[in-house]
LOFILUM-909486 format. One record per residue (C-alpha): residue in one letter; x, y, z. Coordinates in steps of 0.02 Angstrom, whole numbers, padded with zeros to 5 digits, always signed. Example, Ala and Ser with C-alpha at 12.3 -4.5 7.8 and 13.67 -1.06 7.14 Angstrom:
% LOFILUM-909486
A+00615-00225+00390 S+00684-00053+00357 
***
This chain:
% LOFILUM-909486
X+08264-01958+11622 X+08375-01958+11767 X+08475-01804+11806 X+08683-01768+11854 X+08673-01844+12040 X+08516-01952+12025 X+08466-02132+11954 X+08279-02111+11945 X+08212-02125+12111 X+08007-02082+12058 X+07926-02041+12214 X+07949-02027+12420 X+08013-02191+12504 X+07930-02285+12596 X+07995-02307+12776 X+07874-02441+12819 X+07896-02563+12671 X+07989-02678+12758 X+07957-02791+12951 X+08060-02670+13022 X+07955-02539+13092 X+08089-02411+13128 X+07992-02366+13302 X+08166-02363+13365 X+08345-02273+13332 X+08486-02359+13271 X+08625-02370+13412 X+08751-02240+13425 X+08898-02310+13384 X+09047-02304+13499 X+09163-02165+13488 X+09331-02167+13413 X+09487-02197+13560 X+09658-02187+13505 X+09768-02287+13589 X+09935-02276+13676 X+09975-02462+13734 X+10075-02600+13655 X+09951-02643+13510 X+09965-02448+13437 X+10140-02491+13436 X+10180-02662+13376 X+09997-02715+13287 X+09959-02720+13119 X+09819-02583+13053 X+09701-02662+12928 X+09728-02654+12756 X+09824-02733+12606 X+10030-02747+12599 X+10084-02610+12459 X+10188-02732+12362 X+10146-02629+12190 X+10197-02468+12271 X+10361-02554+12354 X+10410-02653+12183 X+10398-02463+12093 X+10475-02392+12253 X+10636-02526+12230 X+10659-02525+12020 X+10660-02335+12041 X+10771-02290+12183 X+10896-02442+12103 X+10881-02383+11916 X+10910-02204+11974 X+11045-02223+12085 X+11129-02350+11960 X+11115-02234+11791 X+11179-02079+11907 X+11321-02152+11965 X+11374-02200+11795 X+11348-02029+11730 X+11402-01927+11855 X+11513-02046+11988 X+11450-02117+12160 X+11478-01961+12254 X+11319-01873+12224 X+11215-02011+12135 X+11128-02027+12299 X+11028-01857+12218 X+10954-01970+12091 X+10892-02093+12214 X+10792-01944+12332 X+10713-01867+12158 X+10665-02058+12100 X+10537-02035+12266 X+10416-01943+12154 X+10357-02124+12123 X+10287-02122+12296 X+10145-01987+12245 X+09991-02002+12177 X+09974-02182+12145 X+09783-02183+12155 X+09731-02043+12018 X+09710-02070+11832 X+09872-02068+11737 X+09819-01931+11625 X+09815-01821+11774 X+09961-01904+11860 X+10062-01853+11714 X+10046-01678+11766 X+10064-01695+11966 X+10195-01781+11960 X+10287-01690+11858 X+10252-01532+12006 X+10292-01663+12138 X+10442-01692+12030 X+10493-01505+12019 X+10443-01481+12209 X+10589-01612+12256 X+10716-01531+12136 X+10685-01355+12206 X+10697-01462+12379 X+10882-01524+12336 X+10912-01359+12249 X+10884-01263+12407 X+10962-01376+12538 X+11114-01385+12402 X+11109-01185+12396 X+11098-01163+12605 X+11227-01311+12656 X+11354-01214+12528 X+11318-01046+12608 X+11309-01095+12813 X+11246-01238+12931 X+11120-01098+12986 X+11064-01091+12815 X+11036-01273+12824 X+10947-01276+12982 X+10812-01122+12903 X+10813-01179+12729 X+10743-01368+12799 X+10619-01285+12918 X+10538-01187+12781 X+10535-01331+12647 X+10440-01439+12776 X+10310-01286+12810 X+10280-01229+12635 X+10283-01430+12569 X+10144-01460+12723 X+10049-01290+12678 X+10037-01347+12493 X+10011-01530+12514 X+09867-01503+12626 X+09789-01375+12506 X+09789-01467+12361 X+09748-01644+12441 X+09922-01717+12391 X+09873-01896+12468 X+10040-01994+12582 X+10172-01975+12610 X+10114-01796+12595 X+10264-01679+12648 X+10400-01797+12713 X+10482-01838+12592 X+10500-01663+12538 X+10589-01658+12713 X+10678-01794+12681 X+10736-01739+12485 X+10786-01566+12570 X+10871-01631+12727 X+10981-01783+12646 X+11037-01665+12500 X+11133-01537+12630 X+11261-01653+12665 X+11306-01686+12470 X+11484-01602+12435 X+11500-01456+12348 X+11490-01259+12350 X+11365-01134+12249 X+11431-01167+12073 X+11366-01365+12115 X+11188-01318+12151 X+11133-01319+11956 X+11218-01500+11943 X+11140-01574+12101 X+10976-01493+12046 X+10990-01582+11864 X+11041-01742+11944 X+10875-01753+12059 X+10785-01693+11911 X+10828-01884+11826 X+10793-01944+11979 X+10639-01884+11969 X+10597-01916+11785 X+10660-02107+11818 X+10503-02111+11953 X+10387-02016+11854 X+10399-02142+11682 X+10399-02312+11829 X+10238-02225+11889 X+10161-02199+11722 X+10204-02371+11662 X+10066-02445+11705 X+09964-02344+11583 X+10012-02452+11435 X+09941-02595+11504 X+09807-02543+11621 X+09768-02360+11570 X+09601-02374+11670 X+09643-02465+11804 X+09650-02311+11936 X+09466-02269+11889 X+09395-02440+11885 X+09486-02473+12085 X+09406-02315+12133 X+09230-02357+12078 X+09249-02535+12155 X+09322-02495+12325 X+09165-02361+12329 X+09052-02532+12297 X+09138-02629+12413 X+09137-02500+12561 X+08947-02518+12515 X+08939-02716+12528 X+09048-02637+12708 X+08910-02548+12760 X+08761-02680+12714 X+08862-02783+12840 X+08854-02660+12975 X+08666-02647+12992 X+08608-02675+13139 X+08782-02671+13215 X+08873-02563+13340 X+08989-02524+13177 X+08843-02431+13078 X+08921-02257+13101 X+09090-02297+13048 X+09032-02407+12901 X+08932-02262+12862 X+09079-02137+12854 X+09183-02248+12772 X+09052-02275+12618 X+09027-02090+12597 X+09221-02062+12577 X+09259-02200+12468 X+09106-02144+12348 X+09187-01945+12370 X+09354-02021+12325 X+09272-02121+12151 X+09182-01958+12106 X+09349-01859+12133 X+09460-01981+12036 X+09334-02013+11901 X+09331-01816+11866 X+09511-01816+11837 X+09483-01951+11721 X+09375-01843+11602 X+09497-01802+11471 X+09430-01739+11299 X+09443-01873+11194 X+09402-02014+11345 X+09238-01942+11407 X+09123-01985+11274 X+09199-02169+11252 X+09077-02292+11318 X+09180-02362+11445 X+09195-02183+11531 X+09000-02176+11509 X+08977-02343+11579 X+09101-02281+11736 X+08993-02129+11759 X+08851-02222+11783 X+08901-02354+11884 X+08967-02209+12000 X+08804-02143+12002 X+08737-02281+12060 X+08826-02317+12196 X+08801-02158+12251 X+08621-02167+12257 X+08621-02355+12326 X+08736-02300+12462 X+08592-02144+12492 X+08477-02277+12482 X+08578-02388+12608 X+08583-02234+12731 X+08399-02231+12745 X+08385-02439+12761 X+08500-02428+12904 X+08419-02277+13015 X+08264-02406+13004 X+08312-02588+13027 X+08381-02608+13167 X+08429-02804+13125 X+08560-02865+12999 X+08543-02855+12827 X+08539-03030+12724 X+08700-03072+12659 X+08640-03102+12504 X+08646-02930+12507 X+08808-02880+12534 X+08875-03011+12428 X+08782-02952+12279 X+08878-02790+12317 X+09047-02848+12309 X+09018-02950+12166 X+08976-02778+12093 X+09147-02727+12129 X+09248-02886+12040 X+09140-02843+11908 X+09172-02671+11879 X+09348-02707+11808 X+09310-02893+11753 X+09101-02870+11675 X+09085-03074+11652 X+09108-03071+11854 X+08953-02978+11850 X+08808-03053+11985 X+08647-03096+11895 X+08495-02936+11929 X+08361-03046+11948 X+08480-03128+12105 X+08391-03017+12229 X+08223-03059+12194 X+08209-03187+12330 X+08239-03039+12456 X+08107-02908+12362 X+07979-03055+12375 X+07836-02987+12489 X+07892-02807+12514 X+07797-02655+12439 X+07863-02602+12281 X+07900-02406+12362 X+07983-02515+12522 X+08143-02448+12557 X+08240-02623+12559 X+08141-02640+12391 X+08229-02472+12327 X+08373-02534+12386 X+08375-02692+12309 X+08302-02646+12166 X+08436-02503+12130 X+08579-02634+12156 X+08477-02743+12007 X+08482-02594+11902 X+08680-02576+11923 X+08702-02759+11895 X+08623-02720+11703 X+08752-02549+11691 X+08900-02673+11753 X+08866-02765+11618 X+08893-02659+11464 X+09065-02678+11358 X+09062-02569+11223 X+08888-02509+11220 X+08800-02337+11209 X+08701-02297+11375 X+08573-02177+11328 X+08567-02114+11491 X+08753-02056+11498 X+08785-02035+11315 X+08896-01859+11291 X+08847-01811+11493 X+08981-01748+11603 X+08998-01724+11789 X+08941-01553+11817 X+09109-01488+11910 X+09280-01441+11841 X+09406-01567+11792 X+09557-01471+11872 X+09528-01420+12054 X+09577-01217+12087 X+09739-01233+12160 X+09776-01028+12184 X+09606-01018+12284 X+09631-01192+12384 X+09812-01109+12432 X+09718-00951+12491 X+09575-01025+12573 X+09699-01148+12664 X+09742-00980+12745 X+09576-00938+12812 X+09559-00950+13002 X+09425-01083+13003 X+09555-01215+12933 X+09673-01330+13021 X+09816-01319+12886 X+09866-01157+12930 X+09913-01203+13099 X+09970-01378+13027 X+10090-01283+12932 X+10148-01157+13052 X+10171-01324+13186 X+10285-01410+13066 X+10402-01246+13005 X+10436-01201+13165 X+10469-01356+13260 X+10574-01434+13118 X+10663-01263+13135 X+10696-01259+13306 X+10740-01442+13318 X+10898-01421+13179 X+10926-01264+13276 X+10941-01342+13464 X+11042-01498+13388 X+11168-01362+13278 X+11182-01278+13445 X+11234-01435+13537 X+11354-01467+13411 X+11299-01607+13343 X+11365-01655+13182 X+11248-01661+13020 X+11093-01595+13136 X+10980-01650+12984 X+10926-01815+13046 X+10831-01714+13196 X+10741-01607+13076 X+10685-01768+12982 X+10649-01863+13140 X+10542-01712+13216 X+10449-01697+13042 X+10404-01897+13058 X+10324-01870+13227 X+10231-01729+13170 X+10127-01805+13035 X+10039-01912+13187 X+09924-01754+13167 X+09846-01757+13360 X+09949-01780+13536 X+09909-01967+13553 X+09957-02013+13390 X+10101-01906+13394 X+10157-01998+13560 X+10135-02170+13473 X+10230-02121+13307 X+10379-02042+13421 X+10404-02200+13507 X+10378-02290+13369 X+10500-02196+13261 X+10650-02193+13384 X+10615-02387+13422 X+10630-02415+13229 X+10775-02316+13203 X+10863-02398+13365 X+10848-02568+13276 X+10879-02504+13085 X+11040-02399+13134 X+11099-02562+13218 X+11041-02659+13034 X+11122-02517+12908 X+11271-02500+13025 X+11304-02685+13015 X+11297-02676+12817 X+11421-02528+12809 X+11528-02631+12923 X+11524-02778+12769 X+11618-02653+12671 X+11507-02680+12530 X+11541-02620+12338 X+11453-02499+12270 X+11323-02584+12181 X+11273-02687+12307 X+11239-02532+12408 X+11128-02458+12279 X+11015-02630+12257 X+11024-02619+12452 X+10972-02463+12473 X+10822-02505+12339 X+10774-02646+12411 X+10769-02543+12588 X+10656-02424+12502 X+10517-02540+12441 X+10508-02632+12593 X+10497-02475+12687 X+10337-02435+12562 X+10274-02625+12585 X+10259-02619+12775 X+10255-02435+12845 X+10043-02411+12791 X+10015-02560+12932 X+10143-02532+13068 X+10246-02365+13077 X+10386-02468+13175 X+10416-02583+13047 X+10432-02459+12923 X+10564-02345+13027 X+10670-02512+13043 X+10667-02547+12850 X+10683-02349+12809 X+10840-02316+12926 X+10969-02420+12819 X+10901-02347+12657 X+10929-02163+12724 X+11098-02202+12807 X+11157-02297+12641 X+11108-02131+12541 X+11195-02023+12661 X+11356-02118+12689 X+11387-02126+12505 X+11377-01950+12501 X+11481-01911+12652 X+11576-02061+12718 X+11674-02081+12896 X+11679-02202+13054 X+11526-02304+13041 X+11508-02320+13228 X+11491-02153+13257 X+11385-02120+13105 X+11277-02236+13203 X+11291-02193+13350 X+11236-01998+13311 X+11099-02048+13207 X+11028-02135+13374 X+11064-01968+13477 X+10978-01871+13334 X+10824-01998+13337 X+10798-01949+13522 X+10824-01786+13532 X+10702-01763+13360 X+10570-01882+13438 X+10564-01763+13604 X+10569-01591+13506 X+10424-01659+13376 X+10325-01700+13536 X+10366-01544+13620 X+10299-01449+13447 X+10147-01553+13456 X+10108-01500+13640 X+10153-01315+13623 X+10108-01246+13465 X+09923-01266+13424 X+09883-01430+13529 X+09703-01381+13552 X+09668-01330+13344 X+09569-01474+13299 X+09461-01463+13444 X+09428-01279+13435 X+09360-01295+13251 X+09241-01448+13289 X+09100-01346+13337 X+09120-01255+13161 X+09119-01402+13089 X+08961-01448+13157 X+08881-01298+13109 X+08935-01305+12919 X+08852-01494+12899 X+08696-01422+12993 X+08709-01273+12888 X+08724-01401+12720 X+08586-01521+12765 X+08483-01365+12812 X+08499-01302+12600 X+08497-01488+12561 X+08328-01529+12625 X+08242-01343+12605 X+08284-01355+12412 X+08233-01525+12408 X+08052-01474+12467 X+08031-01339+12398 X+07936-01395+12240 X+07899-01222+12181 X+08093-01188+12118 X+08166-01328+11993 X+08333-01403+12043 X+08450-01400+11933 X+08569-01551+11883 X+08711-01428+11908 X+08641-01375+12082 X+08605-01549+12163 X+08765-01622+12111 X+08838-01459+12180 X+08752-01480+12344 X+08767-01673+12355 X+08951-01638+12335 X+08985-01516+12473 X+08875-01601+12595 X+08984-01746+12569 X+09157-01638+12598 X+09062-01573+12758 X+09021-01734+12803 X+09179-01794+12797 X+09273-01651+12872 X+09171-01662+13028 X+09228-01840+13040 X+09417-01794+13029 X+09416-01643+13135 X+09341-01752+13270 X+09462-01880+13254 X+09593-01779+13259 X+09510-01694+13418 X+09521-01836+13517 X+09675-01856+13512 X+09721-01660+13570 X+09770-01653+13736 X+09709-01587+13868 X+09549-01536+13778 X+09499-01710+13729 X+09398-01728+13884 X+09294-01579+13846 X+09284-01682+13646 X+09233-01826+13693 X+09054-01790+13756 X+09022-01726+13587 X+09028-01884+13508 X+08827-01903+13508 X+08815-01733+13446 X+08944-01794+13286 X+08840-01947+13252 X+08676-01860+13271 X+08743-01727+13156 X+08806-01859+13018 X+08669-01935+13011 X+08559-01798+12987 X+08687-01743+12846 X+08668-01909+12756 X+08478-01907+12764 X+08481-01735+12666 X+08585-01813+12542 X+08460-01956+12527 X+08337-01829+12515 X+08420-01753+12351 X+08379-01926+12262 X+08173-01897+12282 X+08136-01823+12121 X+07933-01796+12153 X+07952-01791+12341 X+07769-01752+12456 X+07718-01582+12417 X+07748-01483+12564 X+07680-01294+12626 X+07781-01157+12645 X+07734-01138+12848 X+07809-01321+12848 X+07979-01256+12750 X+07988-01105+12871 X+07969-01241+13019 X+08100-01330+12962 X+08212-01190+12916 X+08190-01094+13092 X+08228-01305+13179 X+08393-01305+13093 X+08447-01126+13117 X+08399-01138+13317 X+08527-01294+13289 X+08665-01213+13239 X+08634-01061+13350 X+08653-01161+13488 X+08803-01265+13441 X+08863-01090+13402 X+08835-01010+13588 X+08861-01177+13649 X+08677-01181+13738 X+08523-01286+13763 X+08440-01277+13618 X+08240-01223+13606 X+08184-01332+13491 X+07999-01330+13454 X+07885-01443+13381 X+07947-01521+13218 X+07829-01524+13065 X+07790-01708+13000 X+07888-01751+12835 X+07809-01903+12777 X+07949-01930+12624 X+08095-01903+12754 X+08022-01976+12936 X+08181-02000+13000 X+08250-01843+12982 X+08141-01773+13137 X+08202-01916+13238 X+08390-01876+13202 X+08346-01686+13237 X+08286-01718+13415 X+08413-01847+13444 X+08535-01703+13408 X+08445-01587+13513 X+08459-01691+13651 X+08615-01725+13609 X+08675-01529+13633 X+08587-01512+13773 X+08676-01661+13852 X+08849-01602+13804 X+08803-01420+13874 X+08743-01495+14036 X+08911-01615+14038 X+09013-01442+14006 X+08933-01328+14136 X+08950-01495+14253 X+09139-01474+14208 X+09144-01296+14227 X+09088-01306+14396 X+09215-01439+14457 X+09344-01322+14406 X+09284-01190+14489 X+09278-01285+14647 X+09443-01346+14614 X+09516-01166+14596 X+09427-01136+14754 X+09480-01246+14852 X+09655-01231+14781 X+09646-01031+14824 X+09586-01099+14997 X+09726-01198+15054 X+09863-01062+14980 X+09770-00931+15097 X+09774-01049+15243 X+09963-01073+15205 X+09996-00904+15207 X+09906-00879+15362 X+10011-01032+15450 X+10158-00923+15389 X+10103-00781+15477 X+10070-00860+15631 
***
């Protein structure tokens, strides 16, 4: 019987099984670099144009707009169209929870338009404070609660457009009900697709986790491994979190859910499987192979699309049974059976669940967002005041609705390191240079009403289309939209309209750099040591429960471990790529990038480890071995010293786990070598910088 977070592995793998040896390590991969250069700028990033998100984006904004204008006149219909951006959110979860985020995403935007409303009526200072603190309290709370993009902006946006609607205090309730259709009209357009697809989110969840696998298959043997290997492990965290929202009452004992479950399951323990395969072969993988894996992913939605088991056979032929290729393959056969079933019982999954919580804790993700260990406290504190000081400076200078700086400055921001910061600031005040010039021609046409509102629709699902691949393009598309909503609410001389939304661009662009430089630049790369020391500290309780044969896991307690090893896992990952890109520390980062990849893949063995069910008995001298190795680990990562690692004991169900533990030693002892090397050339450099100011002074005196 297999338990929560395992499909049946029976005994210790075999790392010799296959002609690959494993004598050697698999190549580091190399290290992240973000750019600055004219491919940041102008490329396209990989992925798929959101034409389902822009087509939702453009029927809601238009249908909004259009029905509020009817029923309440032109003037502040524009309301309508900012609430109708609820669409935006949450496109990717299961429309039974959707129903209920959306409706707080749609209450977030109406207190948004209720309290810009509220300030513009009272003061222009009022604006200025009431826009800083809806885009540090919308950052603070989208962070916490993993509200996926846009995230906070348009929460900026919502707050920042709806100060320069007419109208004193006694408006405020009006403008609040108006966003609130706006925001109903986006909420039914994003549940719509739950009367003909009502599944859909779950089954694209499950299959993009497959076909990151077929991904990483690919990248055996390649310089890409390490990447291929992150991306796997979040798509399969992202199908376990979206299938858990999925597990509504009367839809978890259905046997489609079942059937989900289990193909989630095993993904999860091919892509385990996968890890170990590709810390030993050092050559591709067949692409059989990876083929077989993304037909597992067509077939997930579409079972008839579903490969054949026995079509891996040819590749099995020859290898020992415990081989870890033959796991591998063999575990991919067994999914291609569970892909299969329409309407059947599985035995295996029959009135299971997934061992967590449907609904995530949102009072104790606000307060732990808090703690001084995570980045979205200073996130949050970065984006209040700088979006606060920006409206502030440009209200100062007397520049006439200073919103458009708050908004610009708040677009910059969400670059989330220095570099990327730089790119979206040049980016964004390009875009708006050339979409000003667009909407400003438009206004000039004199255009009727409704021809502004299926304009300014149209503006907004482009803007959704385009701005995933190329931030640019998306500011050019977006600028119209915005200046279409505002002029309707508070016409006058187009020229200068568009000529102040330029200045405002600039000046926002420069102040959102200036926030990213002052306030908290080095945050990301302070906390990577931490959060090198919590995946050590994981792996360490991964692979000491996993030994230890004399205390039963649980079902409960290995999915519970296999699914904060994962978070750790992928934490590490973003903190480092975010550290990178902090400046000036990222030279100090960037020798750490060894110690990351060491580090993950020691983390992703221990989660392999959790699928041995009857591992190698091992002795409790050999537990304590291991446990002092991986506490020396983190001491030293902690004190930022050499470490003194000792002999490792011999694990003959995990042999790869010593290699990646003395690789990572090596590793730290490298990057404290490369540190102290550093702290010396300072210190000469302060010397000799001391030394020439004395000799100046003594020229002086003479």
């Amino acid at each position: 019987m297999r338990d929560q977070a395992s499909t049946g592995s029976t005994g210790p793998l075999d790392a010799g099984g296959s002609s690959h040896k494993g004598a050697e390590r698999a190549a580091v991969a190399a290290r992240p670099r973000p750019r600055m250069d004219l491919s940041a700028l102008f490329g396209l990033e990989s992925g798929r144009w959101a034409w389902t998100t822009g087509a939702k984006a453009t029927i809601a904004m238009t249908s909004s707009f259009a029905l509020a204008s009817w029923l309440f006149g032109p003037d502040t219909a524009g309301l309508a169209a900012l609430g109708s951006m609820s669409v935006l959110y949450e496109k990717k979860t299961p429309y039974a929870y959707r129903a209920g985020a959306l409706s707080l995403i749609g209450l977030g935007f109406v207190v948004s338009v209720a309290f810009g409303s509220l300030a513009a009526a009272l003061s222009p200072w009022a604006s200025v404070a009431a826009i800083g603190l809806t885009a540090g309290i919308a950052t603070w709370v989208c962070a916490a609660w993993r509200v996926d993009k846009p995230g906070p902006m348009f929460f900026v946006l919502v707050c920042a457009i709806s100060t320069v609607f007419p109208g004193d205090v006694s408006q405020v309730p009006l403008h609040a009900l108006i966003a609130a259709l706006g925001a109903a009209i986006g909420w039914a357009v994003s549940m719509s697709g739950a009367l003909t697809r009502a599944r859909h989110p779950e089954q694209q969840a499950v299959a993009a986790a497959y076909r990151k696998l077929a991904d990483l298959l690919r990248a055996v043997g390649t310089p890409d491994l390490d990447h291929a290997l992150h991306d796997a492990s979040v798509a399969v965290a992202d199908a376990w979190r979206i299938l858990l929202l999925a597990q509504t009452r009367g839809y978890r004992a259905s046997p489609e859910a079942a059937r989900l479950r289990s193909l989630l399951r095993w993904v999860s323990d091919i892509h385990l499987a996968a890890t170990q395969v590709c810390m030993v072969r050092l050559t591709s993988m067949p692409e059989e192979a990876a083929a077989f894996a993304d037909r597992l992913a067509d077939a997930v939605a579409d079972p008839a699309l579903a490969p054949d088991p026995d079509g891996l056979d040819e590749l099995r032929r020859g290898m020992r049974p415990k081989s870890l290729e033959a796991r591998l393959y063999g575990r991919m056969a067994r999914a291609a059976h569970v892909v299969r079933r329409v309407g059947e019982e599985d035995p295996d999954e029959s009135g299971r669940t997934l061992d967590d919580s449907r609904y995530p804790a949102l009072a104790e993700a606000l307060r732990t967002s808090l703690s001084s260990d995570s980045l979205v406290r200073p996130t949050a504190l970065r984006m209040w005041i700088t979006i606060t000081a920006a409206g502030a400076f440009a209200l100062a200078l007397g520049l006439e609705n200073s919103y458009w700086v708050g908004i610009t400055a708040a677009s910059v921001l969400q670059g989330g390191s220095m570099v990327l910061t730089l790119n979206r600031s040049v980016q964004r005040s390009l875009g708006t240079l050339v979409g000003v010039a667009l909407g400003a021609l438009l206004l000039l046409l004199n255009p009727p009403f409704a021809v502004v509102v299926v304009l300014a629709g149209l503006f907004q699902g482009l803007t959704q289309v385009v701005i995933g691949r190329n931030f640019f393009i998306g500011s050019v598309v977006m600028t119209p939209m915005a200046l279409l909503l505002a002029y309707t609410a508070a016409p006058g001389p187009i020229l200068d309209i568009a000529g102040i939304r330029v200045l405002d661009t600039v000046l926002g662009s420069l102040i959102g750099m200036a926030g990213a430089m002052l306030l908290w630049r080095r945050a990301s790369a302070t906390r990577l040591p931490q959060a090198i020391t919590d995946v050590l500290e994981d792996a360490r309780q991964c692979v000491l429960e996993a030994l230890d044969l004399d205390t039963p896991m649980t079902p409960a307690r290995r999915y519970e471990l296999r699914r904060d090893m994962r978070a750790s896992l992928v934490n590490l990952r973003g903190v480092y790529d975010s550290a990178i890109g902090d400046v000036p520390r990222a030279d100090a980062t960037r020798p750490l990038w060894p110690v990351v990849v060491a580090t993950q893949r020691t983390g992703y063995l221990a989660l392999s480890a959790l699928a041995l069910e009857r591992p190698d008995p091992v002795g409790t001298i050999t537990l304590q071995r291991v446990d002092l190795a991986f506490r020396e680990l983190i001491s030293s990562m902690e004190e930022r010293r050499t470490p003194r690692l000792g002999a490792l004991p011999r694990l003959p169900s995990y042999p790869r786990i010593n290699m990646e533990l003395r690789a990572l030693s090596s590793a730290m002892a490298s990057a404290v070598a490369e540190d102290e090397r550093a702290a010396r050339l300072e210190d000469e450099r302060r010397a000799q910088k001391e030394q020439r100011r004395a000799q100046r002074d003594l020229d002086a005196d003479l």
